[in-house]
Structure formats: structure tokens, C-alpha cells
N, C-alpha and C positions, 0 to 999 in steps of 0.2 A: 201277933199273927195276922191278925185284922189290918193293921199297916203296911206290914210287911207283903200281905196279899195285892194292896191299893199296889202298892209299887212295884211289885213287878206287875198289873196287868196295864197299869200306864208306860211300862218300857214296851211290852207285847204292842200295845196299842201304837206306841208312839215307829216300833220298826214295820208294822203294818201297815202304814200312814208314808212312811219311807218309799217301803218296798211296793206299796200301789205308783205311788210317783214315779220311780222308779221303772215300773212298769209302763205308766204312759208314753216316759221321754224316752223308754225303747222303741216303743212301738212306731214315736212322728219318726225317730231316725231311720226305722227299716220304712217306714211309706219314703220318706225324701230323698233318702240312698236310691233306690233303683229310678227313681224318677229323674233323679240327675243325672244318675248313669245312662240312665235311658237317652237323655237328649246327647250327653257325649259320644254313646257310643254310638260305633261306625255301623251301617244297614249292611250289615251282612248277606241278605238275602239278595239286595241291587248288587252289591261287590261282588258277587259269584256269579250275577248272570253277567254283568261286565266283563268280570274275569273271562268267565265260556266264552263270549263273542270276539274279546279279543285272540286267548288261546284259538280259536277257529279260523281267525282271519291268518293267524300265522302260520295256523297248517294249509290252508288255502293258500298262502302264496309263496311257502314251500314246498307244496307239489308241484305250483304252475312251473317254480326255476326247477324242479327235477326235470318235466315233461318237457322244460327248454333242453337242458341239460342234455337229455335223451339223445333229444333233436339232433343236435350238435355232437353226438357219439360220446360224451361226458356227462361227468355229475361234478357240482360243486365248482369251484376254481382250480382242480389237479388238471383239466383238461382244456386244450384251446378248441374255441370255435374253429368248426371247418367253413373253409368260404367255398362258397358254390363256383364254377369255371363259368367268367364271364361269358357273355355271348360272341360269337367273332365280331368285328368293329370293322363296319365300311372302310374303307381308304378315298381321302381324296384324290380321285385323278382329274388331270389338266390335258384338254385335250388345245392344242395347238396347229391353226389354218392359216395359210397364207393371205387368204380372203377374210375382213371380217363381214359379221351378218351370214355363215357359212352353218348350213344343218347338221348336225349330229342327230344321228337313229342308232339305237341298240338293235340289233335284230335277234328275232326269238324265233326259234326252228318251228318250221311249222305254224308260225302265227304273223301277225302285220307286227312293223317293225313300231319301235313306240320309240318317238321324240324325245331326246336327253337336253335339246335347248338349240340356242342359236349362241357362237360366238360372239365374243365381246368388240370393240372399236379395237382394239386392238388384236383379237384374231384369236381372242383365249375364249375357255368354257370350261369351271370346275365343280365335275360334281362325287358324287359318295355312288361308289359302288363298290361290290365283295368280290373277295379273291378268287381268283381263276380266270379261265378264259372266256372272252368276250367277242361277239361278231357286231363287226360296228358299221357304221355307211354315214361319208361324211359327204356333201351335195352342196352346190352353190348354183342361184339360177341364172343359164346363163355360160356356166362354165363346167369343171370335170364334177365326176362322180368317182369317189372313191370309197371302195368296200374291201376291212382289215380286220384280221382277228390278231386282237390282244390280247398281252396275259399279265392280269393285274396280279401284284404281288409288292410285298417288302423291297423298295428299292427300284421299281420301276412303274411309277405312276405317271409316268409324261410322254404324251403319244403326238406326232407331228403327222399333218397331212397336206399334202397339196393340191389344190383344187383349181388354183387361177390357168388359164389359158395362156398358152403364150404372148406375147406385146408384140401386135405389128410391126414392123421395120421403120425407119423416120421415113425411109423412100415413100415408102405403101400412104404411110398417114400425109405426108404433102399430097400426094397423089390425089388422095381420096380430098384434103382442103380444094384443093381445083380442080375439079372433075373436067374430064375433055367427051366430047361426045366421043359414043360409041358405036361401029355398023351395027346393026340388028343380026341377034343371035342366029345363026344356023340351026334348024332343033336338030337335024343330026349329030351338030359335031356338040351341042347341049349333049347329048345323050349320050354320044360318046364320054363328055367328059364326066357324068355322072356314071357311068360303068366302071370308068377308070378308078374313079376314086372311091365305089364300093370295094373292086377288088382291092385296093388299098387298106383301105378298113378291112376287108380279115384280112391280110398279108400280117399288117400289126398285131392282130388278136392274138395268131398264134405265135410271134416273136418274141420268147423273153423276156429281151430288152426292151420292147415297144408296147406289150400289154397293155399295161399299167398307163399308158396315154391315149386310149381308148376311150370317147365320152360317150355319155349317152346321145349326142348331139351327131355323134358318126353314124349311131347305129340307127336314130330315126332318117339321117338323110340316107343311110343303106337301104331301109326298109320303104323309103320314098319308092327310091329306083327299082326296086325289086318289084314290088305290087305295082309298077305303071310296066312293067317287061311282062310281068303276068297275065294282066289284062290283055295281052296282042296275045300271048302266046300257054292257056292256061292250059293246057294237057303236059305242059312240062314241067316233070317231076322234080327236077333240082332248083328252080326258079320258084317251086311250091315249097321247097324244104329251106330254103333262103328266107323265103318271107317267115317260116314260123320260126327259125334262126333268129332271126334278129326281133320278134316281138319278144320271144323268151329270151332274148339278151336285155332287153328292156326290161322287160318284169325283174327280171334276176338283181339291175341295178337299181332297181324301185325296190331293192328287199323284199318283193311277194315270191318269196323262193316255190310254191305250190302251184301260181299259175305257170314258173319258169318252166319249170320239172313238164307241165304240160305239155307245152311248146315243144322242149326238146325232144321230147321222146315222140312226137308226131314227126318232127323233122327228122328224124333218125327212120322210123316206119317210110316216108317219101323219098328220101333217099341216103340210102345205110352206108354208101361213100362217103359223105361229106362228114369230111373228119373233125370241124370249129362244131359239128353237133352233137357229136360224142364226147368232146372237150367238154363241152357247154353244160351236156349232161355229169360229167361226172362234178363237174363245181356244184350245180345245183342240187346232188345227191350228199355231199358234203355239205351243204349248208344247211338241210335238212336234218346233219346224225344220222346219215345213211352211210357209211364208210366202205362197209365193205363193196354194197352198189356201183359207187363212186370209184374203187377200186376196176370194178368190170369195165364200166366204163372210156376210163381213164385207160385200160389196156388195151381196148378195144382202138382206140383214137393211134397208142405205139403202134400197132398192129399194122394200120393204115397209112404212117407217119412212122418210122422207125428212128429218126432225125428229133422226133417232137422233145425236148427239151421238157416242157410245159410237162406233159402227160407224165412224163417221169417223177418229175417234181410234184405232180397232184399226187402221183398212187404212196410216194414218200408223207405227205401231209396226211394221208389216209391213215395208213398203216399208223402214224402218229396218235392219231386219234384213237385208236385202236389199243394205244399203250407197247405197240411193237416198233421199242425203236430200233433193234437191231436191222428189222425188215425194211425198215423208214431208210436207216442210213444207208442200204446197198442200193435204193433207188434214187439217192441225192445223190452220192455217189455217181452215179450212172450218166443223173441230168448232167453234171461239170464235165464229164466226158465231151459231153454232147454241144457243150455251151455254157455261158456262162446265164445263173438263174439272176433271176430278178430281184434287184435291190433287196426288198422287203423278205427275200427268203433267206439270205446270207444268217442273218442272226435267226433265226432258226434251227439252220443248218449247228451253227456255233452253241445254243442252248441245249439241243440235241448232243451232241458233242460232251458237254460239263454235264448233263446227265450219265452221263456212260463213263464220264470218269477220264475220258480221251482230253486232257489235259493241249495239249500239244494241237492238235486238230484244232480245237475252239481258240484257241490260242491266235493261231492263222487265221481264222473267218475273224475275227474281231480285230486283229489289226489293221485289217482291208477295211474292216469299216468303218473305223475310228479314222481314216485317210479323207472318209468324204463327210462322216457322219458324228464327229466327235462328240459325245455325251458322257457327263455325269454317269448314267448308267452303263455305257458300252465300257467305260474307264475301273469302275467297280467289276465288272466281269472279267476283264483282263488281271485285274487285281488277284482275284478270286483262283484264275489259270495258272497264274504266277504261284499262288501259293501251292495250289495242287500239284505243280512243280517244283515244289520243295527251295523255293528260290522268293525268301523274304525281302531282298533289298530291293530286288526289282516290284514283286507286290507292292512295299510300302510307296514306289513311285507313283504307283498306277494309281493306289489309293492317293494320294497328294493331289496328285491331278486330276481325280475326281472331285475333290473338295472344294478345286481352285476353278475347274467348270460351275459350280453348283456347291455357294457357300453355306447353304441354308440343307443339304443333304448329310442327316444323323448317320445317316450308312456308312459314308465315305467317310467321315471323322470318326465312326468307331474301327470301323477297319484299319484305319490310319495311326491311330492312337492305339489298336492290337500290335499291328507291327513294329511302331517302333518302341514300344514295353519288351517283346519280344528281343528286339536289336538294342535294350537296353540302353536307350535314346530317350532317359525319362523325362527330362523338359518336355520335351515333342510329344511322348504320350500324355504328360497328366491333363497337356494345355487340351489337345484334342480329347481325351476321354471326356473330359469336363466340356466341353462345346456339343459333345454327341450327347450328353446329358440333360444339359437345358434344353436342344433342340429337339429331344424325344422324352416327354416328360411321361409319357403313357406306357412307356417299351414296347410299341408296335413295333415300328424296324429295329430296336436293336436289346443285348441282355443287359438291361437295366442292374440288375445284380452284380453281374460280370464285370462291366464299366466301373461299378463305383469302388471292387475291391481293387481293381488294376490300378486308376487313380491314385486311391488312399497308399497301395503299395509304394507307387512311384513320389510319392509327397515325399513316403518315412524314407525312402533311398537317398531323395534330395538333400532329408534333412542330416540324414548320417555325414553326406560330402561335406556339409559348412564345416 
């Protein structure tokens, strides 16, 4: 028993001994497990707030593309950006003077007129201005003065002026190289000859055809002779109305259209016959945005003048202004009764016309002045009447011949290249579609869309024929 006790309490002993051991190598396992783990494992606490700042930066810059989105009338990429409508874009216009070193002024109604430059050695000045109409005064010193309202637009930026004075005779200039003595002047028959030639100077004013050669160089030596007749003789009323005539003709071709407007209407108060003061008034109530003024005016002047050409043709420019062209054309109308108008009013007359759809009418005023005045422009407008006339082959002429005035004109070559797509002449359109393409890379003058399908149209035509 006594043995058998030793042994089993040496087994007892001996798995206690075990199970202590046992016990310790658990215990270093659980301290060096988490301690290991500890260094592998990932910091969850830094990954979550990393996590958050990046999830946030994501919502942050998926709202900013929403609030784009928005912007843009869309969300996401289902929807395309709208583009805002450019702003209008200046045109360059060229103004063109027989004289170079020749002033160009804009005038502004009712204010001094503001300097656009001086032409170039060769007579040109190009600059950027916006569509619509424009009152201009083109000046050489020295020589004419000429004041024109233009109308800027797609296809008509080149405006011509003439300003040189005539060229003496070869007689006159030998004459004047060897001068001969001369008797001493007569001052009467001097003063004679200064009377004569004011009344000459208005005889022109109100002419028509002779206006427009009217300098400011006439009306200072008018108003010489006027103020030295006054002086002998100042209680008279129409030699007082003369002189402010012709200071307010002065002013009027200086562009100060406010001190003009003065003048005239004192010379009108002096004496209410003289009908070049009623004329005079009614230009300078027009150049001011006074129309209908201008209108009273300008009837007043018929009234006195039944003949007057001129006055007819201002209440028609009136009425224009006005937006009344039906009113317009029965006083143009009226003027060609009377005579024929001045250069510079023909195409007018004809613009009028293609507005109203009178095909036929503008048709006539533009072949008269494509006789003296042949232009890239005037040639596109006949183009234009041709077509409104239902008469493409003659169109596509006009257009040809505008492109072969003026190679560098996108008008004329789209027009050109319309017509003959049209007249199924596809060589001739694709060449010209393609020419009005390169030369109008902006699609100011012409439908940039439009062009490039006719084109591509006219290729695949081509290519069907091989």
C-alpha cells in the first residue's frame, strides 16, 4: 500500500509539474500573440479618419459637378453644356479716299464728332466697328469735305470717298509757271465777282447733282462776302440770314451738328423765305435723331421750292429713319419725278426697295449703279434681286462676278457656291463652298453649318459620277 501510495503521488506530482509548465508556455504565448499582432495590425482608428476625409472630399466634389451640372441645365454627363450667345463682334470696315493723310470722324448726335484715324499712303483706314448705321465725315485740308451715313453689315464693309478737288487745266498751270503782269483790280467788279460766285455756291447746294461738290472752302469764301455786304448794309434781313446760313453750313460740315441746328433756325427767324435755310435745317435735325423735325422742315423748304428735288429726298431719308418705308418710297418716288437724286442716294433708294421685297425696282437702281460704281457689294445685291426673282442662273452670275471683283469676299463665294448646288453645277459649288469656308473661319458673313453640308453633299455627288 505504502508503495503503491509513493507512486501514484510521484505521477500526481510529476503531471503537476507538467501542467504548471504548461501553464507558463501559455501564458508567454497569449503576452507575444497580441503583441505581434499588435505591431501587424492595421490602426484602425487613423484608417477611419482617412477613410472620412477622403469619403468627404468625394462628396465635396460631387456636389461642386452637381452645382456645375445645375449651372448647365444637367446633371452628370446625360446632358450637354449650354453655351452662352456670344457677344456681337465688331466688323472690320475699310474706309477708302482719293487723298491719302485724309480724316475720318464718326459723328455722334448730339455730341463732337470723335476721330476714327487718318488714311493710309495709299488712301485706306481699317477699323472695327458694330453693325448698323453710322454717320461719318471724311475731311482733307485743303480740299472737300464729305459727310455719309453708312450701313455696316455682313457683306458691305468698304465705303469710298472723295475728297480731292479738281486738277487745274495744263493751260491754268503753264499760265500760273509764267505769270504776266496783271492791271490792278477794280474793287467793284472784285465784288461783283465775289457775289457772283456766292450765288453760285447756293445755286449748287440746292442742285442734286452738284451738292455733294460743295466744300467748306465755298461756304467760308460765301460767308467772306456776305459779312463784308452786311457791314455797308446791316438792317438787311436776308444778307443777315445768309451770314448765319452759311456759319451753320460750316458748323454742320465740322460735325458740331448743335451749333448747326443754331444757325439755322436764327436764319429761318431772319428771313423765313430763304429756302437753302430750311433745307439746311432739316439735314441738321436729321443728323441730330430729330426725324420727324426734319420732316417739318424739309416740307417747309417743298413748300417754298416745289421743284426741290433735295427736300423730297430728305423727308424720304426721314421717314426712313422712322422705320416708315412705305412713306419713304412715295417721297423718293416723288424726288426722280423731279430729277434725278444724287449719286450716293440711288442705293438707298435700291436697299429700300429689297427691304419691301420690290425685287424688280432694286433691281433697276442697282444696275444703274453697277454702270458707274461696279462693286463686290453692289454685284452681291443684284445677286440677291435675281434670286428674289426666282431666276437662279442669272443670280449665280451676279454672284461670280462679285467674287471675281473681290476674291477675298466669303459672301460672294457662298452665294456662288449656293447657286450652283442649286443648279447642280457640283464642281463649281464644292470648289467655292470650300473657298467661303477658309475665308470665313468665324461664320460672321456667312452659315458656316450650311456651307459645310452643301459641300460634303456635292463631294458624295461627285463621287457617285466616277
Amino acid at each position: 500500500m505504502t508503495n503503491m501510495y509513493r507512486k501514484t503521488f510521484i505521477e500526481i506530482s510529476t503531471i503537476q509539474r507538467l501542467a504548471a509548465c504548461a501553464s507558463l508556455l501559455l501564458a508567454s504565448l497569449v503576452y507575444e500573440v497580441p503583441a505581434a499582432a499588435a505591431q501587424n495590425r492595421p490602426n484602425i482608428a487613423n484608417d477611419a479618419v482617412t477613410t472620412e476625409k477622403k469619403n468627404g472630399a468625394e462628396k465635396d466634389k460631387d456636389a461642386g459637378k452637381q452645382a456645375d451640372d445645375k449651372r448647365v441645365g444637367g446633371s452628370g454627363g446625360n446632358r450637354r453644356r449650354q453655351r452662352s450667345t456670344p457677344p456681337a463682334v465688331p466688323l472690320e470696315v475699310v474706309f477708302t479716299t482719293d487723298l491719302p493723310e485724309s480724316d475720318i470722324f464718326l459723328n455722334s448726335p448730339g455730341g463732337r464728332p470723335q476721330k476714327l484715324g487718318k488714311t493710309d499712303a495709299e488712301g485706306k483706314l481699317a477699323v472695327k466697328l458694330p453693325r448698323g448705321t453710322h454717320s461719318v465725315t471724311v475731311s482733307h485740308i485743303g480740299h472737300r469735305t464729305e459727310r455719309s451715313e453708312i450701313e455696316v453689315r455682313p457683306g458691305n464693309t468698304n465705303f469710298s470717298f472723295s475728297v480731292a478737288l479738281p486738277e487745274p487745266k495744263a493751260d491754268t498751270v503753264a499760265a500760273k509757271a509764267e505769270p504776266t503782269p496783271t492791271p490792278a483790280e477794280d474793287p467793284a467788279e472784285k465784288e461783283a465777282a465775289a457775289a457772283a460766285a456766292a450765288e453760285e455756291t447756293a445755286k449748287r447746294f440746292l442742285d442734286a447733282q452738284k451738292t455733294e461738290s460743295v466744300t467748306a472752302n465755298d461756304w467760308q469764301l460765301f460767308a467772306t462776302h456776305t459779312n463784308a455786304a452786311l457791314e455797308k448794309d446791316p438792317g438787311n434781313a436776308l444778307l443777315k440770314a445768309q451770314s448765319l446760313f452759311a456759319q451753320g453750313q460750316l458748323d454742320y460740315l465740322r460735325g458740331d451738328y448743335p451749333s448747326a441746328l443754331v444757325a439755322f433756325n436764327k436764319a429761318v427767324l431772319a428771313a423765313p423765305e430763304l429756302i437753302s435755310a430750311h433745307y439746311g435745317l432739316g439735314n441738321a435735325y436729321l443728323a441730330t435723331n430729330q426725324p420727324a423735325q426734319a420732316i417739318k422742315a424739309y416740307q417747309r423748304a417743298a413748300e417754298l421750292n416745289p421743284d426741290l428735288v433735295l427736300a423730297y429726298k430728305g423727308i424720304g431719308d426721314a421717314y426712313t429713319k422712322q422705320g416708315k418705308n412705305k412713306e419713304a418710297n412715295v417721297y423718293y418716288q416723288r424726288a426722280k419725278r423731279f430729277g434725278p437724286l444724287p449719286s450716293s442716294s440711288n442705293m438707298d433708294t435700291a436697299l429700300l426697295s429689297m427691304k419691301r421685297k420690290r425685287w424688280a425696282e432694286a433691281l433697276k437702281e442697282l444696275l444703274e449703279i453697277s454702270k458707274t460704281q461696279p462693286s463686290a457689294d453692289v454685284y452681291i445685291y443684284i445677286g440677291d434681286s435675281y434670286d428674289g426673282m426666282k431666276q437662279p442662273l442669272s443670280a449665280s452670275e451676279a454672284y461670280q462676278k462679285a467674287s471675281e471683283l473681290d476674291p477675298k469676299s466669303a459672301l460672294a463665294a457662298y452665294r456662288y457656291g449656293e447657286k450652283m448646288f442649286e443648279l447642280r453645277e457640283y464642281p463649281k459649288a464644292m470648289e467655292a463652298l470650300e473657298r467661303a469656308l477658309a475665308l470665313d473661319q468665324t461664320g460672321i458673313t456667312i452659315n458656316r453649318k450650311r456651307a459645310r453640308e452643301m459641300a460634303d453633299k456635292a463631294a458624295e455627288q461627285l463621287r457617285k459620277l466616277k
